[in-house]
Each structure stands twice: as C-alpha cells, then as structure tokens.
C-alpha positions as CSV (number, residue, x, y, z in Angstrom):
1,X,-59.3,-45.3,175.7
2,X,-62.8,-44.5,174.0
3,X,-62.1,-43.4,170.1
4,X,-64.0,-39.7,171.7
5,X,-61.1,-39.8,174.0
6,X,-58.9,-40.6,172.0
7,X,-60.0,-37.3,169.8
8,X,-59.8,-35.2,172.6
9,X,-56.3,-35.9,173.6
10,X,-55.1,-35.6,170.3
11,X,-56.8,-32.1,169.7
12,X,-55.2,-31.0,173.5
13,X,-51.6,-31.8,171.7
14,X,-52.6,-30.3,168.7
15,X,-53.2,-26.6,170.8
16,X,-50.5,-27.4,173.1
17,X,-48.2,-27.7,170.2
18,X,-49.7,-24.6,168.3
19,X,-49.4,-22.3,171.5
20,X,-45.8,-23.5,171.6
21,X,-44.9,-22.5,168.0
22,X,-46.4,-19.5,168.9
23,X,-44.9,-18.8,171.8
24,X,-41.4,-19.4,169.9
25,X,-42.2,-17.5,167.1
26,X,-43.4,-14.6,169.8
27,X,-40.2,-15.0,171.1
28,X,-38.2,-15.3,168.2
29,X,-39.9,-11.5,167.3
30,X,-38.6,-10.3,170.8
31,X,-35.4,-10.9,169.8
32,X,-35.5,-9.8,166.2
33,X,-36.5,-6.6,167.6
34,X,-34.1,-6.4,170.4
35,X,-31.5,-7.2,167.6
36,X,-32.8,-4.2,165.4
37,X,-32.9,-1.7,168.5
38,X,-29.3,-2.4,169.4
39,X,-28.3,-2.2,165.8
40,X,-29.9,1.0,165.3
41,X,-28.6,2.1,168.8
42,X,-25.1,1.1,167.9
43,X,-25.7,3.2,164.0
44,X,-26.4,6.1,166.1
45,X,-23.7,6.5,168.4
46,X,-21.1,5.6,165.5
47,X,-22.5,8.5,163.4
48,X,-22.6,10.6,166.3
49,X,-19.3,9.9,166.7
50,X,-18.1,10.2,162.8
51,X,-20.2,13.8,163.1
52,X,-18.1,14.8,166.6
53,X,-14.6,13.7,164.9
54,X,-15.9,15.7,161.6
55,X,-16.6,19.0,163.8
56,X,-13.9,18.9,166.5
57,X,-11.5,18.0,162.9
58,X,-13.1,21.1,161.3
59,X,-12.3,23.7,163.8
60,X,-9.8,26.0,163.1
61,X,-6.5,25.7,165.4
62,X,-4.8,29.0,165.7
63,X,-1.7,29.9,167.8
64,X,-0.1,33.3,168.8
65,X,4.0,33.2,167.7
66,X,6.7,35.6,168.6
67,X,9.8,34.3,166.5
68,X,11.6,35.7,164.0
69,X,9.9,34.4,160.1
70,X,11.7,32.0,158.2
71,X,13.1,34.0,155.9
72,X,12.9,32.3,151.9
73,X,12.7,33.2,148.4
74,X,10.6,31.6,146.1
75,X,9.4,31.7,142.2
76,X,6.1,32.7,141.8
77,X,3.8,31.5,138.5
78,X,4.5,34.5,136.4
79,X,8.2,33.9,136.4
80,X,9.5,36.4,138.9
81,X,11.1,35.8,142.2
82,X,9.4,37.3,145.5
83,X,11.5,37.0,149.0
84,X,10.2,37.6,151.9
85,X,12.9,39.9,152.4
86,X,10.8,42.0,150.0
87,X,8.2,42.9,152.5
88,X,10.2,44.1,155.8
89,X,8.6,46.7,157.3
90,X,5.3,45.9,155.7
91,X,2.6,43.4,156.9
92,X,2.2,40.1,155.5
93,X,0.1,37.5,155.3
94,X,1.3,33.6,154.0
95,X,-1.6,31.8,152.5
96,X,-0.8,27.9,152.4
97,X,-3.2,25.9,150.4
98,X,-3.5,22.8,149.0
99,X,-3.7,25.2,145.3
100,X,-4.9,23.4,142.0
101,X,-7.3,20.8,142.4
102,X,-9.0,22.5,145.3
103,X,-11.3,24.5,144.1
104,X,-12.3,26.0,147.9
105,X,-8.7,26.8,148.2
106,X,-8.5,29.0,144.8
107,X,-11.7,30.3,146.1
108,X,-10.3,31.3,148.8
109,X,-7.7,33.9,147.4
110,X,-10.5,35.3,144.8
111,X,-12.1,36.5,147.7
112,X,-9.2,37.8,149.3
113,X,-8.4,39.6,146.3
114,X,-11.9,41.3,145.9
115,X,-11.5,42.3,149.8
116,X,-10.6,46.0,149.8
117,X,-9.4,46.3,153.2
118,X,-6.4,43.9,152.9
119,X,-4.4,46.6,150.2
120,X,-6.0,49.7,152.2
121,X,-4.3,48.6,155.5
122,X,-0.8,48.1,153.7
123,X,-1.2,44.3,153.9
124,X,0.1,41.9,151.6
125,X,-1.5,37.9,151.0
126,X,1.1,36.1,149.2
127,X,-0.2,32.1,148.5
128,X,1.6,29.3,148.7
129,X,1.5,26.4,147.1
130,X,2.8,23.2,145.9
131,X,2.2,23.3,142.5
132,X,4.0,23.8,139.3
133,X,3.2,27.1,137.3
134,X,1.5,25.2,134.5
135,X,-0.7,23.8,136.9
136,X,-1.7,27.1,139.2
137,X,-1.5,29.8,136.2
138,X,-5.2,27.6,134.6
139,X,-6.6,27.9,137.9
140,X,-5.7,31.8,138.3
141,X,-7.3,32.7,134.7
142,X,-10.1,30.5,135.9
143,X,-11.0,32.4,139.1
144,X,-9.8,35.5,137.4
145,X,-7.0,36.2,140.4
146,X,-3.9,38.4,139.7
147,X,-2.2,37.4,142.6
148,X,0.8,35.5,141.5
149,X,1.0,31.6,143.6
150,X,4.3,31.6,145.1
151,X,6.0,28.1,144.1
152,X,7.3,26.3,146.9
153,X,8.8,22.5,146.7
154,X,7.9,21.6,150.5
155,X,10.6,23.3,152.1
156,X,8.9,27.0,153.1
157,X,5.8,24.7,153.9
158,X,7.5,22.0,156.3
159,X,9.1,25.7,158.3
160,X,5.8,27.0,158.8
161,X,4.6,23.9,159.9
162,X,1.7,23.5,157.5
163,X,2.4,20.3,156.3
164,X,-0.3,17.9,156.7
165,X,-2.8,20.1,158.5
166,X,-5.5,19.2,155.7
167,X,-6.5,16.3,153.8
168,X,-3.3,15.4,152.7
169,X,-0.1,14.5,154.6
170,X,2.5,15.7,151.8
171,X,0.8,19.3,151.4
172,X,0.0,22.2,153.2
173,X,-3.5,22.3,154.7
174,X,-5.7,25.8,154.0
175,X,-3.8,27.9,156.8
176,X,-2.5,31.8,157.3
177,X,0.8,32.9,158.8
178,X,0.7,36.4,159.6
179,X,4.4,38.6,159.8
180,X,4.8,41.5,161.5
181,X,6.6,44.8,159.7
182,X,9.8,43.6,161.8
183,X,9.7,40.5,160.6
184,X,8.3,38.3,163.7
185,X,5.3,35.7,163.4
186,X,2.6,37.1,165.0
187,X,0.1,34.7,164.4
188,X,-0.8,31.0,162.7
189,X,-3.9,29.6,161.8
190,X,-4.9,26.1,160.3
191,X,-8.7,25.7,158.9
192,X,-9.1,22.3,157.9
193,X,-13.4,23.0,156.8
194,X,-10.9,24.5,154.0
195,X,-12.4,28.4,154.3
196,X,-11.8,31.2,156.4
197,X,-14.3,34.7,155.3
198,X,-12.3,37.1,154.0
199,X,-13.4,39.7,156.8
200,X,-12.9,37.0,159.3
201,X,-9.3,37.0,158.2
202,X,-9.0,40.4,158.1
203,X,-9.9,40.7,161.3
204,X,-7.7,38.3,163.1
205,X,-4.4,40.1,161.1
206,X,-6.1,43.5,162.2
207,X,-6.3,42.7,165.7
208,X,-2.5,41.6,166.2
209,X,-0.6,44.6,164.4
C-alpha cells in the first residue's frame, strides 16, 4: 500500500470513527431528553395528584341527623359550668375546633361573634375545645372574643364524632353540630380547609330550623 493510500485509509477511519462518537453522543442526547420528559411527566401527575388529594381533603363533609344530642356538661374558661341542658328549647350551635394554636380556628369564632344574625335569630355558638383555660383565655383576649371555650377532655368530642376530622387524630377537626329547640341533631358539618364564612354558617343552621 502506497504511503498516499495509506493516508487515505487512515483519514476514512478517522471520520468513520468521529461520525460514530457522534452518532452516540446524538443518541446518548435522545435519551437524556426522553429521561427529562418522563421525569417531568411523572412530577406532573404526582402534583396533580397531591393538588386532587388536597381539594377532595378540603371539602367540607356535612350530614343531616335526626337523633336525640348527647346531652353533657362542661366547664367553660371563665370558670362556670354550661350544660347543654341549659339551652332546651333554644337553637344551638357546637363549634369544635382545634382552639389555641390555630389561629384560623380562633378566627373563626371572632367572626361569629361580630355576626349579628346568630343572637338576632335566638341562636347560640358555644366552642369546643381541648384546651386547658390557661391556654384558650390568652387566645380570647387576643382576638378580643367574649364567648367563653367550653372545656372538654375528649369525651363530648369523641360523641359528636369530631375526632380526627382535621389535622390531627387526637382533636376535634373545625366542624359545627347544629341542635334543634327539642333537643335533636339536625345537622353536622366537618371543614377541614379550617373555615366556614360566618353567613355561610348562618345559612346552613337557618335553613334546617
């Protein structure tokens, strides 16, 4: 083989080994980016599904009830005692909340408290919560509420059923139990985005007495 032949062939490899390299690195890009797309595919369907699971955990589940109330008597945070046997024949509406450390949930009753329609309609929102006195009473004078927090050690909770229908197993979630003058449930509902508008509430009690 001539030395100009010679030159040739060894050029010919030389491409033919550069358009190889190429080729894998082309390749190797293909599935880099295939890699990426599935990724990003995969990221989106998992935050789709974190945001479903978030909204379908949000909604509020409500349920119409026709039994008699649990009847109870509990202290309340400025040292008296309220029963529930202190409201027959009137309307009432059980606020269960997570109370102090939620700041939504104090929120919550401060609203309730500024809502005129509530006292004009003869209805009465007593909260419940699992708290000790020293711990609610701060959060009272904080969102300036008068409303005394009823005090309840899980028991009046666990017969409502409102026990673990918020963030936290061993509380109640933010829910409303509405009792009729006679004394019947007429109506529960659990709100786990942790807010309910005052009118909103007012509304749903209105609409069942």
């Amino acid at each position: 083989m001539t030395t100009a032949s010679m030159g040739r062939s060894t050029k010919a490899q030389r491409k033919a080994a550069l358009a190889q390299v190429k080729a894998e690195q082309a390749a190797q890009a293909r599935r880099t980016r295939t890699r990426r797309t599935l990724l990003w595919a995969v990221a989106v369907l998992v935050l789709a599904g974190v945001v479903t699971f978030g909204l379908l955990s949000a909604r509020p589940a409500t349920t119409e009830a026709g039994r008699p109330a649990p009847e109870f008597t509990l202290p309340a945070s400025d040292g008296s005692t309220v029963s529930l046997a202190d409201y027959h024949g009137k309307a009432v509406v059980l606020y269960f909340n997570e109370g102090a450390g939620c700041d939504a949930c104090i929120q919550q009753m401060a609203e309730i408290e500024k809502d005129p329609n509530f006292a004009a309609a003869g209805i009465t929102v007593l909260p419940i919560v699992m708290n000790t006195a020293e711990q609610i009473n701060p959060e009272r004078e904080r969102f300036d509420i008068s409303t005394p927090f009823l005090i309840d050690d899980g028991t009046v909770s666990a017969e409502y059923g409102t026990l673990g229908t918020g963030m936290h197993e061993g509380l109640p979630g933010h829910g409303f139990v509405l009792i009729g003058p006679d004394g019947t449930q007429l109506w529960k509902g659990d709100y786990p985005s942790m807010w309910l508008a005052p009118d909103d509430l007012y509304s749903e009690v209105k609409s069942r007495l």
